[in-house]
Backbone bond lengths (Angstrom), bond angles and torsions (degrees), N, CA, C in turn:
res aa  C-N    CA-C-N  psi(-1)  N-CA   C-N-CA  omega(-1)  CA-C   N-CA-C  phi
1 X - - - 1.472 - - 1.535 109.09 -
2 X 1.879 110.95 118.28 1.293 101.29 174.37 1.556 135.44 -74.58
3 X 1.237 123.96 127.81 2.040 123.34 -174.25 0.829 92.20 -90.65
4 X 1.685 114.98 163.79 1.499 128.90 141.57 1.215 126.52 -81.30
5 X 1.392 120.15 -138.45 2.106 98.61 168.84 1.465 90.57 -123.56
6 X 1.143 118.44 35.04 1.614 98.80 147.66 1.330 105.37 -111.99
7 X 1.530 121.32 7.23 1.626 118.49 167.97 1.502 107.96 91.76
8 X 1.240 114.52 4.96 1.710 121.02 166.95 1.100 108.20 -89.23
9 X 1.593 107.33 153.31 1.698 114.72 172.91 1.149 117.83 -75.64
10 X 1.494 105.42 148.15 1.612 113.96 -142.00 1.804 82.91 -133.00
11 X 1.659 107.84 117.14 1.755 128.92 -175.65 1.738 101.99 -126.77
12 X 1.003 94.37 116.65 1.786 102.01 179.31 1.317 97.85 -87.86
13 X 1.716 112.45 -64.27 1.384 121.25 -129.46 1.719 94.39 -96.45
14 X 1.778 107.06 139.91 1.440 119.46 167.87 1.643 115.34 -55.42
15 X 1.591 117.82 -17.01 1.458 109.38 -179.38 1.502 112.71 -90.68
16 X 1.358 132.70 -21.70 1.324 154.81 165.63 1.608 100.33 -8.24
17 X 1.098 154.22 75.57 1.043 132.74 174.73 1.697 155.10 -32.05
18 X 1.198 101.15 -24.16 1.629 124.09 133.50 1.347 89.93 -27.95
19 X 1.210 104.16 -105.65 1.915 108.35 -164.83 1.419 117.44 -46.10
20 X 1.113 130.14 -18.27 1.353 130.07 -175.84 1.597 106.48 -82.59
21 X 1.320 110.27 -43.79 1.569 117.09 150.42 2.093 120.31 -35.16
22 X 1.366 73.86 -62.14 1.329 70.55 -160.26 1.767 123.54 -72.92
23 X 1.618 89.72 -26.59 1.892 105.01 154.79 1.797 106.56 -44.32
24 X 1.236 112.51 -40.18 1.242 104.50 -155.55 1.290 116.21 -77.53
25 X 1.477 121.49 -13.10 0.896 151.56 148.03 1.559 129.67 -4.72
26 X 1.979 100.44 -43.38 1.215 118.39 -143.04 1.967 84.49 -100.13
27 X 1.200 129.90 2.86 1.363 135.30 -157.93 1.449 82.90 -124.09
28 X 1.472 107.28 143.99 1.807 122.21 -179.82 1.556 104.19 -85.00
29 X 1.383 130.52 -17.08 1.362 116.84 175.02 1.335 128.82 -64.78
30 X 1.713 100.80 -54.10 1.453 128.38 139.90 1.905 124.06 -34.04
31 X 0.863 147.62 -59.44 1.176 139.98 131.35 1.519 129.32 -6.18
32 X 1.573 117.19 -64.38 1.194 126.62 -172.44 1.352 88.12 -60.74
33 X 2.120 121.61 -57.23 1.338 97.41 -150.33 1.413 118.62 -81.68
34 X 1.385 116.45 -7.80 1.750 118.90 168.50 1.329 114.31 -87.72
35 X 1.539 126.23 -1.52 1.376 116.33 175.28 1.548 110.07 57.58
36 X 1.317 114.30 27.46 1.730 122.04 174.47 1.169 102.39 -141.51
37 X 1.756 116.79 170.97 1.219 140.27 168.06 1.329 125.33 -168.19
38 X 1.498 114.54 162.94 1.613 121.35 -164.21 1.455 104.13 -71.96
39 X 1.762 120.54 160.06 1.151 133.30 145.15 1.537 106.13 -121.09
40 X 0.785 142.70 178.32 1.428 164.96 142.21 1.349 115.25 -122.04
41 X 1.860 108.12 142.79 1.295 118.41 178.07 1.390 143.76 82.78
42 X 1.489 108.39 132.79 1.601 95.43 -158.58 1.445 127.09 -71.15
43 X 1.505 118.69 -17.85 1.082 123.63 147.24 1.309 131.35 -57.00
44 X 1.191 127.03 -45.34 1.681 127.69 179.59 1.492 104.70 -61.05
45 X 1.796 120.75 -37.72 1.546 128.38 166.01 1.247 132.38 -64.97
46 X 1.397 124.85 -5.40 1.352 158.18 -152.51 1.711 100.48 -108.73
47 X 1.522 84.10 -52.45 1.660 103.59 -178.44 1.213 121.75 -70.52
48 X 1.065 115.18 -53.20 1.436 151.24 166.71 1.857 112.63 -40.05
49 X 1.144 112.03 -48.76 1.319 132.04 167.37 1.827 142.35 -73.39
50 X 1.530 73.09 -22.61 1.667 109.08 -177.57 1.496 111.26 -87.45
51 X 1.959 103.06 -35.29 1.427 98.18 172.04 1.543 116.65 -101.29
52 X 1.521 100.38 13.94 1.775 95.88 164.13 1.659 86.12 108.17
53 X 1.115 136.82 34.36 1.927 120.06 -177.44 2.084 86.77 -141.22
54 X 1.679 82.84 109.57 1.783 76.32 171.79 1.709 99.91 -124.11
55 X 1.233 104.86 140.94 1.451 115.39 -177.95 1.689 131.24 -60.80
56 X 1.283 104.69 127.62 1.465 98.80 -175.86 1.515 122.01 -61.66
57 X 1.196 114.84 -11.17 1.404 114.21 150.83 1.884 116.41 -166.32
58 X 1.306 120.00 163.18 1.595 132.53 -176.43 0.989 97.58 -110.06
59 X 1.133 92.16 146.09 1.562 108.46 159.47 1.880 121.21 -132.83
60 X 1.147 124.70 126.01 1.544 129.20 -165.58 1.343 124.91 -137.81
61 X 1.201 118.21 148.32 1.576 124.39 -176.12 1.977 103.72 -52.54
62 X 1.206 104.39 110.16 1.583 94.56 167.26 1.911 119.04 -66.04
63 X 1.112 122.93 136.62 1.191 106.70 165.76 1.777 111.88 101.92
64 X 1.150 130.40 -31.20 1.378 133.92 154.61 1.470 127.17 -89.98
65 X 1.279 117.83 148.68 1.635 122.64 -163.79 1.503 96.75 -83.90
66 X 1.545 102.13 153.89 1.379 119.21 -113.71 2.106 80.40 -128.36
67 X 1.177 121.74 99.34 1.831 106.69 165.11 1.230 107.77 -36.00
68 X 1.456 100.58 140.18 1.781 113.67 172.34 1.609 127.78 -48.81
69 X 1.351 81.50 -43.95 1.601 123.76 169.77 1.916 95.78 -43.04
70 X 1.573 99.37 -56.94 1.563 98.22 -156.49 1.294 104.53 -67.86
71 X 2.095 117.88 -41.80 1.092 137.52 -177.70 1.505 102.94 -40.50
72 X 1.392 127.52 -61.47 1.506 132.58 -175.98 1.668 121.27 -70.45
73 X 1.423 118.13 -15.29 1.518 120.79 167.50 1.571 110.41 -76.72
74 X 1.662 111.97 -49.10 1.663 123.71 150.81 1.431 109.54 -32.24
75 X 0.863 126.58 -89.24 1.444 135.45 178.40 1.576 114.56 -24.15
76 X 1.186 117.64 -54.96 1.139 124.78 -166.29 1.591 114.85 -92.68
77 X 1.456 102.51 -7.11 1.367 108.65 167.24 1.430 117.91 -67.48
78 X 1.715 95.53 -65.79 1.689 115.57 159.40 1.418 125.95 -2.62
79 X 1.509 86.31 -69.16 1.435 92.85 -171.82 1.271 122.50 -84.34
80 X 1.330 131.04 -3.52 1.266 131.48 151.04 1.391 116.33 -81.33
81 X 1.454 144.89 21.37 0.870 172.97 83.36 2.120 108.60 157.01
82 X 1.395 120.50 53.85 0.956 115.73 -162.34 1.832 83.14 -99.77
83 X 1.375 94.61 157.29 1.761 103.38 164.08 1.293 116.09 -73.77
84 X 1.328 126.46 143.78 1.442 148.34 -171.61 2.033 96.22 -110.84
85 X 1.277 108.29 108.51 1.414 100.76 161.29 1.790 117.23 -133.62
86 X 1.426 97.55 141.29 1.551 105.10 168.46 1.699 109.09 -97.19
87 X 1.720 82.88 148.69 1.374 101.95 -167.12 1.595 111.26 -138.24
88 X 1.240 107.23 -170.58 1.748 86.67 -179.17 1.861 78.41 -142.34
89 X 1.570 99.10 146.78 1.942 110.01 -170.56 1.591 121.20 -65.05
90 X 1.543 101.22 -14.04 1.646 93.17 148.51 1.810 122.79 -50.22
91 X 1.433 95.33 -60.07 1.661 96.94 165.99 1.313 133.35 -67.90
92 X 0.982 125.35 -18.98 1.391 147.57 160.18 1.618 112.54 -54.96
93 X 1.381 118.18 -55.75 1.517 130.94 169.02 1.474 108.13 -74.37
94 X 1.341 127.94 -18.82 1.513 131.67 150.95 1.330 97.19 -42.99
95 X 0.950 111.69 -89.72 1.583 132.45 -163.23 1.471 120.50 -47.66
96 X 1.426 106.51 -35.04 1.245 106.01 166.85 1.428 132.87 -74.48
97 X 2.022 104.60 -45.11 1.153 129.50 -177.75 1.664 105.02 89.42
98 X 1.254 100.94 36.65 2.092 112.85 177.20 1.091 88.58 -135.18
99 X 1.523 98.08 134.89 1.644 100.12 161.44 1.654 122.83 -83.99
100 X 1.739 123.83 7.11 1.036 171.71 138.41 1.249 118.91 -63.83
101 X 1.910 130.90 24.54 1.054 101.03 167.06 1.594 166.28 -45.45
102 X 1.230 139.83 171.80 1.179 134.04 -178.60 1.121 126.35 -91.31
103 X 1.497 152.63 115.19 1.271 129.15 -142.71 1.592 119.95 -65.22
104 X 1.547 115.26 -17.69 1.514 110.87 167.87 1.509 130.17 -125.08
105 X 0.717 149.84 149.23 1.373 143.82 172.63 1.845 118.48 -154.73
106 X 1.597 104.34 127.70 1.047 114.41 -140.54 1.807 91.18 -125.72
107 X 1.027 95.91 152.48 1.716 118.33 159.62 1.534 134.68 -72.03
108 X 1.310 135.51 71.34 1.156 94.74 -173.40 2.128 117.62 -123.17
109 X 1.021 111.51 174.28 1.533 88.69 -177.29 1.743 117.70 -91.28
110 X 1.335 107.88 149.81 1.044 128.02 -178.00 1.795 116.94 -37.91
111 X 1.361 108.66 126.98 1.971 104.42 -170.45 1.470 109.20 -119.44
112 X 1.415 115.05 24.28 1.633 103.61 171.36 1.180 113.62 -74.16
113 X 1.417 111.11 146.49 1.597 133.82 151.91 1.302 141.96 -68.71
114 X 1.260 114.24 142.53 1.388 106.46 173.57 1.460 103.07 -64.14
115 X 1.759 144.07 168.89 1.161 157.01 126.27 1.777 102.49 -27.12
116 X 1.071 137.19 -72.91 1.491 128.37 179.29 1.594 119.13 -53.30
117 X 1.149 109.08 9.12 1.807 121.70 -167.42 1.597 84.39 -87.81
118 X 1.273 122.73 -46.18 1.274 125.29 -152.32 1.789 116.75 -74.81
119 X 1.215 126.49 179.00 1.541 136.75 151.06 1.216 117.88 -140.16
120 X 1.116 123.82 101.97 1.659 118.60 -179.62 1.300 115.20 -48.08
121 X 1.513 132.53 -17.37 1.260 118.53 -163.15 1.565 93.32 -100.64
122 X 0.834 145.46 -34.88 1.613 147.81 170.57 1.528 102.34 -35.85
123 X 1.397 140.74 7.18 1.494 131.50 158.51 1.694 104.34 -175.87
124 X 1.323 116.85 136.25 1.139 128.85 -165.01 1.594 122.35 -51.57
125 X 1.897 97.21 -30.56 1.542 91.97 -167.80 1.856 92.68 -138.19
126 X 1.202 111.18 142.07 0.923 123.91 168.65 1.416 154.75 -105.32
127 X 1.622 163.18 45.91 1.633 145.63 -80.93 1.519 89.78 -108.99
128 X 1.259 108.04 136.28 1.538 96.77 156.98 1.571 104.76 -130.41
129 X 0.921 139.21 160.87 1.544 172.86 -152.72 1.650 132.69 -119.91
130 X 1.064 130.61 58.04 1.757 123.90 -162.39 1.485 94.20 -96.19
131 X 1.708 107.40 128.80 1.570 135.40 -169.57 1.794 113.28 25.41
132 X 1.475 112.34 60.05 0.926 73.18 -165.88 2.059 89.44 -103.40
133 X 1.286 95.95 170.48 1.380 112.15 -151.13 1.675 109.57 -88.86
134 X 1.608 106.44 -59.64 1.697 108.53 171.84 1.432 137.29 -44.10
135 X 0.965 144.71 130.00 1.374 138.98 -161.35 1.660 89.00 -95.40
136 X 1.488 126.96 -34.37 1.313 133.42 -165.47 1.668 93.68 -60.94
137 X 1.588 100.70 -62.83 1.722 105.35 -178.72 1.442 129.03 -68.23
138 X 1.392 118.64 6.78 1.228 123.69 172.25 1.490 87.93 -104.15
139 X 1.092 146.46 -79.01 1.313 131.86 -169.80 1.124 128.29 -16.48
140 X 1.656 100.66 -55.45 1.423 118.93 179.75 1.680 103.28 -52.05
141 X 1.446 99.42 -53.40 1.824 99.01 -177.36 1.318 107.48 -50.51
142 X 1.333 139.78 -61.89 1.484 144.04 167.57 1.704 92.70 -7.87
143 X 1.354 101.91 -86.07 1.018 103.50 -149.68 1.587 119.50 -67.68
144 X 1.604 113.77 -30.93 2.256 95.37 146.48 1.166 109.03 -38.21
145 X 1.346 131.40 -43.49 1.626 105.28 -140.48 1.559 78.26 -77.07
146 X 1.110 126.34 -53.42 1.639 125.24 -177.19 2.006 109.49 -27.01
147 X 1.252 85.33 -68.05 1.656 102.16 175.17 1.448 115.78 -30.72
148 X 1.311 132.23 -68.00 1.307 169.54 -127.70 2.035 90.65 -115.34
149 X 0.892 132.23 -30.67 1.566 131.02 -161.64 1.513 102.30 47.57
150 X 1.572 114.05 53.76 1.116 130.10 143.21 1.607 122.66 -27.78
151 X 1.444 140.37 142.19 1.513 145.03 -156.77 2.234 80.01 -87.67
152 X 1.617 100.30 -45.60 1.304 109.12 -170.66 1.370 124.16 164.11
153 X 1.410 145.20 -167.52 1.479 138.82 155.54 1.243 110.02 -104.25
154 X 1.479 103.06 138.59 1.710 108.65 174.28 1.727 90.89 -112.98
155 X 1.526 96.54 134.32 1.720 95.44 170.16 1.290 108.05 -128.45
156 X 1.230 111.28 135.15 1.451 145.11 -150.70 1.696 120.09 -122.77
157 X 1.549 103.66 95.56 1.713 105.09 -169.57 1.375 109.86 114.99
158 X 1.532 110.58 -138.87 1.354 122.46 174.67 1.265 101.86 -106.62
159 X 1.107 126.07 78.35 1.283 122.47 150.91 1.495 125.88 -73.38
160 X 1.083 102.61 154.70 1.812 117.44 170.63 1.387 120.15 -32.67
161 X 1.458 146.43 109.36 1.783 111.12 160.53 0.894 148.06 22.11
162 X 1.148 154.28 -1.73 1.809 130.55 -132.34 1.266 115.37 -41.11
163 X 1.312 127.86 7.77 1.676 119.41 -150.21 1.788 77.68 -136.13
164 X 1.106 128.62 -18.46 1.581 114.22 170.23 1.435 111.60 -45.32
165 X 1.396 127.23 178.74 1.234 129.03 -159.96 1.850 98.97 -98.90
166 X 1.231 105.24 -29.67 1.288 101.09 -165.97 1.750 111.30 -89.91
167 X 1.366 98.72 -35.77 1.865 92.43 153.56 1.483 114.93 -58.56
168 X 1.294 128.43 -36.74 1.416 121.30 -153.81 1.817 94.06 -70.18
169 X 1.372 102.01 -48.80 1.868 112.93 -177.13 1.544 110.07 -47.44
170 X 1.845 113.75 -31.20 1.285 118.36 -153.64 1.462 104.27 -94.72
171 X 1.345 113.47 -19.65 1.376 127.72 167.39 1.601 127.66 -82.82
172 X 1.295 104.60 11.22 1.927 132.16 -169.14 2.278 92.76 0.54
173 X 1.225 87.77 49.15 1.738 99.73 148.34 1.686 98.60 94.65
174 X 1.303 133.38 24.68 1.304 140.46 161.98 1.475 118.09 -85.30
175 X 1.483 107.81 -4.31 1.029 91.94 162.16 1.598 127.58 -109.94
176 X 1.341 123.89 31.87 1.399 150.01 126.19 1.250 118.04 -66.27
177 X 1.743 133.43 -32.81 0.982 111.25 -178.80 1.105 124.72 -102.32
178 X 1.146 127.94 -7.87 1.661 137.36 165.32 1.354 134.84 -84.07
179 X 0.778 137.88 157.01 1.631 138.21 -171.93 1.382 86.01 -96.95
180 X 1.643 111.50 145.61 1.606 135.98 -171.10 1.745 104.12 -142.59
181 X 1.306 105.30 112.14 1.463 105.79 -171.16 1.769 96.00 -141.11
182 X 1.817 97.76 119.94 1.516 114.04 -160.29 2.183 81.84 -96.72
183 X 1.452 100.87 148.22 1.163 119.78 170.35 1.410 142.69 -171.39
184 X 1.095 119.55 139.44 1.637 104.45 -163.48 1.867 106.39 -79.81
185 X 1.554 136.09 166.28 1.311 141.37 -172.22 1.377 94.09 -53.72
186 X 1.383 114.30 -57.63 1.784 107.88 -172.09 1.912 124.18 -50.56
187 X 1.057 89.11 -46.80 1.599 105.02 -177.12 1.665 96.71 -66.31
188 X 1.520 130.05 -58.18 1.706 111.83 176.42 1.233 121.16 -48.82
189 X 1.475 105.11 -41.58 1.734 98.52 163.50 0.959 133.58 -40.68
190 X 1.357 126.60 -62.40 1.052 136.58 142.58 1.727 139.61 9.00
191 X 1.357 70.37 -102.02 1.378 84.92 146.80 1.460 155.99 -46.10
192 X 1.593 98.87 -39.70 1.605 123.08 164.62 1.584 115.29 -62.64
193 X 1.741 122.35 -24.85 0.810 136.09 -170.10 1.346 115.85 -68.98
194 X 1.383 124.18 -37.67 1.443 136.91 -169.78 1.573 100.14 -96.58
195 X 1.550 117.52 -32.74 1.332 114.05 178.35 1.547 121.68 -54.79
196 X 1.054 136.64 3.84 1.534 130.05 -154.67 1.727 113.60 24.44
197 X 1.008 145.36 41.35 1.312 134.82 177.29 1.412 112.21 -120.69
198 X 1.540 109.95 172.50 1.455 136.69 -152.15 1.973 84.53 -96.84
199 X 1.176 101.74 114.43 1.478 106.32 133.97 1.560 137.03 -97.39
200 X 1.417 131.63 127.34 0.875 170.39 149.53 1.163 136.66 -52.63
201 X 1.940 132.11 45.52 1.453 113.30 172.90 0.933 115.80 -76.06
202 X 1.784 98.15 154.95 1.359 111.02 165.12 1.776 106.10 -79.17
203 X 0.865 133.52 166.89 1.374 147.36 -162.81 1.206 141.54 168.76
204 X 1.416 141.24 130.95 1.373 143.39 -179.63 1.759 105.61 -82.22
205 X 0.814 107.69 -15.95 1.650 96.26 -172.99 1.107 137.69 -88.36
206 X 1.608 119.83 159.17 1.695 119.91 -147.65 1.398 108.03 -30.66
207 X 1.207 119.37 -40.00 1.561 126.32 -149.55 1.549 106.20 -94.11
208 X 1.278 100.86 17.56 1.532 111.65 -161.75 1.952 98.42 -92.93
209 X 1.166 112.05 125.02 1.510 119.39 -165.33 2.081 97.75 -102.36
210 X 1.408 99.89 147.33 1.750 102.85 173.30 1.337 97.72 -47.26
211 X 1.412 108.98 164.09 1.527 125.57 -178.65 2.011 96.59 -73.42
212 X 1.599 96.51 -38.16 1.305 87.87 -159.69 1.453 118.27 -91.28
213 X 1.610 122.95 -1.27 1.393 134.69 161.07 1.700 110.03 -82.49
214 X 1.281 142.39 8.56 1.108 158.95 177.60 1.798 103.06 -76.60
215 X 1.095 128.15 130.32 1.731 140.70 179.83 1.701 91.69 -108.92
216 X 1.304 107.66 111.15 1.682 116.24 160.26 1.369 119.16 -97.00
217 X 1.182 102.52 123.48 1.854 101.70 170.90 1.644 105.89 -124.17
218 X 1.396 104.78 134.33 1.829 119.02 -177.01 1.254 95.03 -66.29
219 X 1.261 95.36 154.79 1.547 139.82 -10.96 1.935 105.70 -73.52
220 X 1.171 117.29 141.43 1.814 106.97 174.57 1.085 97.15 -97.53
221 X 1.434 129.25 151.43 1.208 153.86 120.32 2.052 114.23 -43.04
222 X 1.092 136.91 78.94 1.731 110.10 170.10 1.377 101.24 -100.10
223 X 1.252 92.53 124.92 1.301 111.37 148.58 1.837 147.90 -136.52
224 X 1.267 105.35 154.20 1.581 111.33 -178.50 1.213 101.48 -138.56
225 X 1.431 87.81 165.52 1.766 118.97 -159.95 1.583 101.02 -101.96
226 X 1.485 83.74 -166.28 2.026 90.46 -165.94 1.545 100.83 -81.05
227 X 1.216 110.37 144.52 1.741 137.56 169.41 1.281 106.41 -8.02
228 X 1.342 110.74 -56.10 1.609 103.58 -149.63 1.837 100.41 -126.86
229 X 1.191 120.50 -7.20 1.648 133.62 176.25 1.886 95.64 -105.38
230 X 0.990 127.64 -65.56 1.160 118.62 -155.38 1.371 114.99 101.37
231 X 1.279 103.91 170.23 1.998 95.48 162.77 1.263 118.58 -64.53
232 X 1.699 108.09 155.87 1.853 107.66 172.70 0.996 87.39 -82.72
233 X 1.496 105.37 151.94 1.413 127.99 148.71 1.688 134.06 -7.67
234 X 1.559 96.55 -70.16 1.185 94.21 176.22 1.576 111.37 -81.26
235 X 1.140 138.29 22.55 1.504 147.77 155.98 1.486 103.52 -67.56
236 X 1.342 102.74 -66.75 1.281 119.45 -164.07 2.003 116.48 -55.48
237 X 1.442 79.89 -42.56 1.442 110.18 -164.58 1.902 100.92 -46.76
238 X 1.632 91.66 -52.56 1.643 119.65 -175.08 1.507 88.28 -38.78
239 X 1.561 135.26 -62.60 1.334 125.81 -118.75 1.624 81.47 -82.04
240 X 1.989 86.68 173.42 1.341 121.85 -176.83 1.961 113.70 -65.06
241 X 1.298 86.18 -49.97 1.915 104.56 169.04 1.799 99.53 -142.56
242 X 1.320 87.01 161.88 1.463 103.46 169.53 1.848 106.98 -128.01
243 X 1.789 97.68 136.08 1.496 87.45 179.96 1.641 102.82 -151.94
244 X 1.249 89.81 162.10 1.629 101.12 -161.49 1.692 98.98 -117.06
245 X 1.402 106.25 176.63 0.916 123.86 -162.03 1.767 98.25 -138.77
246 X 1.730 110.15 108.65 1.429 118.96 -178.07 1.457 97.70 -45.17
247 X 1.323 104.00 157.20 1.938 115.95 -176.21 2.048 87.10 -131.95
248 X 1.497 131.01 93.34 1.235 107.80 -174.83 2.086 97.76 -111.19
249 X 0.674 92.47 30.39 1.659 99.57 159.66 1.833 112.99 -123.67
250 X 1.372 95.14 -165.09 1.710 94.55 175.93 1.526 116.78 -81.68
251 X 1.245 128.37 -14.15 1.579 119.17 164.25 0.935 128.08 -39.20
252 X 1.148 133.61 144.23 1.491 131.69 174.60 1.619 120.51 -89.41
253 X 1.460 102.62 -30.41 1.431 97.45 170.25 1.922 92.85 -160.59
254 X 1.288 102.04 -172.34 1.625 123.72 -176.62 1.304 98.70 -93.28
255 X 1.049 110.49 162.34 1.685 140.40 148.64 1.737 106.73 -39.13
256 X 0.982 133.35 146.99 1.008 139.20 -163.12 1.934 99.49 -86.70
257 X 1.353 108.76 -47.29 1.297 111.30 -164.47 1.888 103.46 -90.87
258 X 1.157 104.88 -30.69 1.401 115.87 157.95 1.422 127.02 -34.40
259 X 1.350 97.91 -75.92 1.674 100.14 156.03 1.279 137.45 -64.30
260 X 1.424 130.12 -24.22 1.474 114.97 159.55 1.511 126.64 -54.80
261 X 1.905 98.12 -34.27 1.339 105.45 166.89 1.495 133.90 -45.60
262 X 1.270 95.35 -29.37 1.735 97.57 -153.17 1.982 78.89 -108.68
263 X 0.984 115.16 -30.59 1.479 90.01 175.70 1.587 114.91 -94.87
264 X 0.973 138.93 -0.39 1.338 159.52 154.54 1.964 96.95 -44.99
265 X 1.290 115.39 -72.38 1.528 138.16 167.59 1.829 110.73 -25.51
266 X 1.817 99.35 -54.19 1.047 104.24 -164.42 1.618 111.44 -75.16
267 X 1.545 98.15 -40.79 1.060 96.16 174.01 1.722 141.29 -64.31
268 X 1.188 86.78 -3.35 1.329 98.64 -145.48 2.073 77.25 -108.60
269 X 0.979 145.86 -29.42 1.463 151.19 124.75 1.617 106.08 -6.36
270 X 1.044 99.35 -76.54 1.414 121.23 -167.70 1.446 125.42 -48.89
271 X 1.970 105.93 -45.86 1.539 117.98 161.45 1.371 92.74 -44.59
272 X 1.651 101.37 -77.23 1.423 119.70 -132.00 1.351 98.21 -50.30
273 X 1.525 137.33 -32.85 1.251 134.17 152.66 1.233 153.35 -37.00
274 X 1.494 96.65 -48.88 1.392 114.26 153.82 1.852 129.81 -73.20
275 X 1.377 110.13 -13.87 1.418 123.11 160.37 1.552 109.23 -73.39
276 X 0.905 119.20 -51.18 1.217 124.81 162.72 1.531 124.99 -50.28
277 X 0.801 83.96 -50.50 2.295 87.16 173.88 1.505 92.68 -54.45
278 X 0.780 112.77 -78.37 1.792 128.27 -162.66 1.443 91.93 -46.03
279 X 0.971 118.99 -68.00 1.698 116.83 -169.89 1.918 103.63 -41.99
């Protein structure tokens, strides 16, 4: 096995199987069956590390100086016993799929939850997600719930990956910090049942109240539906309130991940207010 001289294994070639593994990575079949997936970047590894998730293995430019930053995510991989490999940024942009790679990119295994993993009352506000399709707009959600000190995302249906490569980028390392719990409509029910908490659709329909005449009591449930359907009916129907979001231009509605954001914010105003009264 060839080293470099820092004594790591040293992989040139794109056919190497190591890398062919870990390319494969970038496909959800592949994923499911290794129970792993890619990150890129020393920030997303930074992140990643910070909330306790170190990668079963790196991968790095051999031969160029190395952020300190990167030196100590390396390090700390190591020693929890992950593999250290050098590479050269042809393979690196393999792996990434940029011809601009990132100086690290790491392995790590897959951290969803079951729905019964969870407790709604262990954090005030909660996002959940039904089918929704974008990897861009789930990222984005990651990263409210990050924003917001979200409990986490529950995703509900067919949702997107989260562990695809292009959510993981879109979530710039939230998805280490949040709890991710995959589940079908029946099982949240379920589940929601024992939780005592407020559900929350988002929704266009008649019965649909301003965001800001809406009364929240913790823990919330928010949730929205897919991009371009919305919630079904009987999704919607379930929740505690339904509330909309004024449209005072010609749009017809928001971005899907847009708006959880901004009502995520409000709500999250609104506890912290009402904890405060009481206190």
């Amino acid at each position: 096995m060839e080293r470099n001289t820092r004594g790591h294994r040293l992989i040139s070639s794109t056919t190497n199987p190591l890398i062919k593994r870990a390319r494969s990575l970038r496909d959800k079949k592949y994923r499911r069956q290794e129970g792993a997936f890619l990150a890129e970047g020393l920030r997303i590894l930074a992140e990643a590390r910070d909330a306790g998730y170190l990668p079963q293995q790196i991968f790095y430019a051999d031969g160029q100086p190395l952020h300190p930053l990167a030196e100590d995510v390396i390090a700390a991989a190591a020693a929890r016993g992950g593999e250290i490999i050098a590479t050269s940024r042809d393979v690196l942009a393999k792996l990434s799929g940029k011809d601009n790679p990132q100086a690290l990119v790491g392995i790590f295994a897959e951290h969803a939850l079951p729905i019964s993993a969870l407790t709604a009352a262990d954090a005030p506000l909660w996002l959940v997600a039904q089918a929704m399709r974008d990897p861009g707009n789930l990222g984005t959600l990651l990263r409210s719930g990050d924003a917001v000190a979200a409990g986490g995302v529950i995703l509900i249906d067919d949702c997107v990956d989260p562990f695809s490569v292009e959510c993981v980028r879109a979530s710039m390392g939230a998805i280490f910090t949040q709890k991710i719990a995959v589940c079908r409509w029946a099982e949240f029910t379920q589940w929601r049942a024992r939780q005592h908490a407020q559900l929350v659709a988002m929704t266009l329909s008649d019965d649909s109240v301003d965001y800001r005449a809406a009364a929240f009591t913790t823990p919330v449930l928010l949730m929205v539906g897919n991009e371009a359907q919305g919630l079904p009916d009987a999704y919607a129907d379930a929740a505690d309130i339904r509330v909309k979001l004024p449209m005072l231009g010609r749009a017809d509605s928001l971005n899907a991940a847009v708006s959880v954001s901004i009502l995520a914010y409000h709500v999250r105003d609104r506890l912290d207010a009402a904890s405060f009264n009481r206190a």
